[in-house]
N, C-alpha and C positions, 0 to 999 in steps of 0.2 A: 479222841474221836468226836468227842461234841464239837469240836475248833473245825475239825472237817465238816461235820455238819453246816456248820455256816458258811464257811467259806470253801469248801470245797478242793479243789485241785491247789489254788490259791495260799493255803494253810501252811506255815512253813514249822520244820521242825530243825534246831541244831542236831547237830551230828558230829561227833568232834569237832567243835566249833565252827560248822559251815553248815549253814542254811539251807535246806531242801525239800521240798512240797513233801510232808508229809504222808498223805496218802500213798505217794510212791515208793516211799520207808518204807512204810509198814507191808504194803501190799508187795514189795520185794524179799519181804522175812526180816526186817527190822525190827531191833527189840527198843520194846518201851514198856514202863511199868502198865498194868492194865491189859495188857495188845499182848491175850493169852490165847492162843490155838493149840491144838492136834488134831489128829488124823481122828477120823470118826468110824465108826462101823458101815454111814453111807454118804461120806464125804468129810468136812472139814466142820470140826465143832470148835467154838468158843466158849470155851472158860466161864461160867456164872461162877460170881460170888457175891451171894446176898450182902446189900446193903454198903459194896461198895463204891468208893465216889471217883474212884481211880482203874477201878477195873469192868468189867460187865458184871450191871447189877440185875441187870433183868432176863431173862431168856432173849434168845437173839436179837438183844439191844444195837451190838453192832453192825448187822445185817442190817437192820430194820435204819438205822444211819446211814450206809452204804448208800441203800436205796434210796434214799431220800436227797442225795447229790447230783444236782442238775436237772433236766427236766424229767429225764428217764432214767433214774438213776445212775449207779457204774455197770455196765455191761456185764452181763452173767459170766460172758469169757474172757475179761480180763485177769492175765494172771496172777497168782495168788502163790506167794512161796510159805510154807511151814516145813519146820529144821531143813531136812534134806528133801521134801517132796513137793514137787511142782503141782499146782493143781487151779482152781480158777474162785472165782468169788460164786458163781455157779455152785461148787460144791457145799459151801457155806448153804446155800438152800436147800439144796439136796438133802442137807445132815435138818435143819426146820422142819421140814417135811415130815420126814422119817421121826422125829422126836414130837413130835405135836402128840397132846394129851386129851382128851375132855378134862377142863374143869383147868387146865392151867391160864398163868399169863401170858396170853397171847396178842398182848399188844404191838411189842415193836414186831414179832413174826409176821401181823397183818398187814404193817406197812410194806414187809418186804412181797408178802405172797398178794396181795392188791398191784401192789406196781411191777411184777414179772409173770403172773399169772390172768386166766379170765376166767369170767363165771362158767366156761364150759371145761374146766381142767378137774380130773380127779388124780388122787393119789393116795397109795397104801401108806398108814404109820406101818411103823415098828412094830406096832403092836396089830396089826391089821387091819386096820381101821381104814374105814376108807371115807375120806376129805375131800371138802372144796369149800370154794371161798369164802361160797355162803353161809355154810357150816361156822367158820370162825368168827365171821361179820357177826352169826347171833350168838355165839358164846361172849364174843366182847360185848355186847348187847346185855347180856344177863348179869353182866358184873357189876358191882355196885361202887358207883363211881368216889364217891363221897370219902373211898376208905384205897382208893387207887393211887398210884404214884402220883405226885403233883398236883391232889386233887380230882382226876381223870384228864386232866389236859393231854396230856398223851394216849391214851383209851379214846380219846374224842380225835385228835389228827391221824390216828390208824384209821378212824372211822370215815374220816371228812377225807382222807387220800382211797378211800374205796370207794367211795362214792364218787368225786371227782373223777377218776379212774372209768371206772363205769359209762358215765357223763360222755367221755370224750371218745372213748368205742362207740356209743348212741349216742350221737350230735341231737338227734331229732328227739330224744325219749324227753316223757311229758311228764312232773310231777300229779301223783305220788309214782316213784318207781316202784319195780315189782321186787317181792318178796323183802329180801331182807336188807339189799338199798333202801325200800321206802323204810322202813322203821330205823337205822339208822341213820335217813335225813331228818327224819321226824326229831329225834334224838338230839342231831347237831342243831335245828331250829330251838331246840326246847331251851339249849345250852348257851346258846347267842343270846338270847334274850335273856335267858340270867349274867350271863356276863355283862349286858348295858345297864338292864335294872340294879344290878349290887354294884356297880362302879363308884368311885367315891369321889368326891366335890373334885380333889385336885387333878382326874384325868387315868391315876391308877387303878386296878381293878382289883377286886379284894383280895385280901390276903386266907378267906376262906374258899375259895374259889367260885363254884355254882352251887354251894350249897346255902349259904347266904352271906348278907355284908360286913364286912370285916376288914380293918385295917391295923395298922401295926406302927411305932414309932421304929425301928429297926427295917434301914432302906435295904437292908439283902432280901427280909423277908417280903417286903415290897418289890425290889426286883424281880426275887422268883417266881409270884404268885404271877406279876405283872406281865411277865415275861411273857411266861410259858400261856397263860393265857391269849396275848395276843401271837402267838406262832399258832397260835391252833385257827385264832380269828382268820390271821392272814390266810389262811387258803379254806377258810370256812365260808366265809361270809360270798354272796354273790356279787357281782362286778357293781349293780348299779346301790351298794351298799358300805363300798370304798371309801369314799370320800363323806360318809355322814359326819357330823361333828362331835359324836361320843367318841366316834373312830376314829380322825384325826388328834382329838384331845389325848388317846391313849396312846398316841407313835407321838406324840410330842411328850407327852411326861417320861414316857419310856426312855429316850431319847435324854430326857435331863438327870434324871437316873443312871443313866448309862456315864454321863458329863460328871456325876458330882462323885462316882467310884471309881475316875479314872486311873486314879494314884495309889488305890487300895487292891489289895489280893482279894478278889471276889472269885466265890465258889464255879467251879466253871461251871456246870449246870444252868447256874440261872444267868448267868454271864453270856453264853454261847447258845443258849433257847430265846434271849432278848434279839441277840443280833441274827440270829437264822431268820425269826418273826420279820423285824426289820425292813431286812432283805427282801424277803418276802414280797413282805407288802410291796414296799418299794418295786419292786418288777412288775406288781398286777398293775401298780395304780399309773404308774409311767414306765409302759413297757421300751425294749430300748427300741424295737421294733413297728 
């Protein structure tokens, strides 16, 4: 799923030894280690299991990926096969929804419910609760980044995609946004500028993330930190903030990083959060358009 992440449709998987886009495997009932579904109480759940690096580690990590493919993600109704039951990637939401918590991780869920939802959508949990965007925008808000996956680099691009998101339903809306947009841009500013301040001589960005500077003689831990930092930049930072030269120095080290582990089995994670970043970038800064 990370490999989809970046490259999307693109992404190929063998299959008795023949090559075929990935995403279509799976999303046709393909098995692969990891790419664990069933049938849920109000749609289609996937499988957590903490702390793994092969399967969903997080609460709707792989929704929250889904979403994150192409400009508007994978459409809610394309179909989705689990064992014998037809059903859509819509459902996979449906079952977010319905399982949303106070007080859980709900990071990759916000990327999902940011990019198919708007600030005027509610909806019942499970437990009765009743939800919206906002709501989750400030629970990720309250969580303390320092001790979050990857640093909060991911808790920050949940963030930086609902805002974004926001942004482009209000072309015209004026900084500070209202309610809990504006404190989550507040956030992603506070977080860019520790990512330039802690950046280190050679173009990488620390390996403590935004909590302070830090680096490492071990290049995976330098690619992770690096990585995932800039994937968050690229669609954090504003257009006329692309091309600065902290920001080019860090898609050029990235980039050499990427060069010097070409031959190694590098963890996918920070392998496939370098190259999504990348990407990224790459489309804001020279669009093909």
């Amino acid at each position: 799923m990370h490999g989809i992440l970046a490259f999307g449709e693109d992404f190929p998987v063998f299959h008795e030894g023949t090559p075929q886009p990935a995403l279509d495997y799976l999303l046709a009932g393909g098995r692969l280690t990891g790419w664990n579904l069933r049938p849920g109480d109000h749609g289609i759940l996937a499988v957590v299991e903490p702390g793994s690096t092969l399967a969903q580690g997080h609460p709707d990590q792989w929704l929250g990926y889904l979403s994150q493919c192409g400009s508007d993600g994978i459409p809610l109704d394309r179909p989705l096969t689990v064992g014998n039951q037809d059903a859509t990637v819509g459902d996979l939401l449906s079952q977010a929804q319905a399982d949303l918590r106070i007080g859980q991780e709900a990071t990759w869920t916000l990327m999902a419910l940011a990019t198919y939802l708007t600030e005027d959508d509610r909806w019942q949990s499970s437990r009765g609760d009743t939800w919206s965007l906002e709501q989750v925008i400030d629970m990720e808000l309250e969580a303390d980044l320092a001790t979050s996956a990857c640093g909060g680099a991911h808790r920050l691009y949940g963030l930086a995609t609902a805002v974004n998101r926001y942004r482009v339903r209000h072309p015209d809306a004026t900084s500070p946004l209202p309610g809990a947009w504006g404190r989550a841009e507040a956030t992603i500013a506070d977080c860019i500028e520790r990512a330039r301040q802690f950046q280190q001589a050679d173009g990488s960005f620390s390996t403590q993330y935004f909590e302070r500077p830090g680096t490492s003689p071990d290049i995976f831990a330098k690619l992770g930190s690096s990585g995932h930092i800039f994937e968050f930049l690229a669609i954090a930072l504003p257009e006329n903030r692309l091309a600065e030269p902290w920001v080019l120095r860090a898609a050029e080290r990235l980039v050499k990083m990427l060069e010097q582990t070409a031959d190694i089995d590098v963890e996918c994670g920070g392998l496939y959060h370098a190259a999504h970043g990348l990407l990224l970038y790459r489309d804001r800064l020279c669009p093909a358009n």
